[in-house]
N, C-alpha and C positions, 0 to 999 in steps of 0.2 A: 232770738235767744237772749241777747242784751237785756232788754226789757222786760223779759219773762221772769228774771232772780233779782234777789236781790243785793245780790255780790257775785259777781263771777270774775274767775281771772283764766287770764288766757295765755297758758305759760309754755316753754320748751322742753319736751320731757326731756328728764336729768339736769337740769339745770339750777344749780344752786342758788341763783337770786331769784329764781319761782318758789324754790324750798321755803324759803326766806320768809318770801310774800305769806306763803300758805300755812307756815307754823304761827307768824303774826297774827294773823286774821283768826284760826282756832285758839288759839289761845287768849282770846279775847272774848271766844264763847260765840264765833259766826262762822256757819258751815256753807260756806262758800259753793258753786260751781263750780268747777277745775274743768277748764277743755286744756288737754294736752297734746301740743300739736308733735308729731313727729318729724324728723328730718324730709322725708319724704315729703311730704306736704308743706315744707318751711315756705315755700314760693310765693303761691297763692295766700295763705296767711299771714304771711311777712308785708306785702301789698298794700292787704286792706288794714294794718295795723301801724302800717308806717314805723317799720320791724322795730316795735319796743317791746319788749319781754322783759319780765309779766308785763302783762297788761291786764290792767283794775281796771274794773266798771260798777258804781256802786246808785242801784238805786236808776240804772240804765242810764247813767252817762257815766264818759271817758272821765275817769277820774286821775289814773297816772301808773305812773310804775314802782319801785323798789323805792326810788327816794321821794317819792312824793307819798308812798305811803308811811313811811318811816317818819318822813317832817311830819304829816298829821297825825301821829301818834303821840310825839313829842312834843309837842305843841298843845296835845288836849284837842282837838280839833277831830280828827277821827271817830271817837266812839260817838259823838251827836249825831254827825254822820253816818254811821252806822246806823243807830236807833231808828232817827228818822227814813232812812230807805225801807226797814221794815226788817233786817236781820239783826237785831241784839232789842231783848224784850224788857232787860234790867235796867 
């Protein structure tokens, strides 16, 4: 699924620093994957994530989470990144 988008984030539903993640990323003009995991499922998920929420993947690799997307936005560094993975055209 990783490798199939190119941005997906993997976040906790209700979770305000996914909210976060998710209004960054559209508001940049990239429409993201959103898998939102339930508490139910937090187990198994949490696992293979090595419980970070959100969890960015951009371009099919582990890129980060809330502060590591926030520093590359900041920084300028983000939207190349973007482009390049194949989700922002401008």
């Amino acid at each position: 699924m990783v490798e199939e988008n190119a941005v997906i984030v993997f976040a906790r539903k209700g979770c305000c620093l996914s909210h976060v993640v998710k209004c960054l990323l559209r508001g940049l003009g990239v429409n993201p994957t959103v898998y939102e995991v339930e508490e139910k499922d937090l187990n198994g998920v949490v696992l293979e994530l090595e419980e970070k929420f959100p969890a960015v993947f951009i371009g099919g690799q582990w890129f980060g989470g809330l502060d590591r997307i926030m520093a590359a936005h900041i920084t300028g560094e983000l939207t190349p990144l973007l482009k390049q993975a194949g989700a922002l055209w401008l």
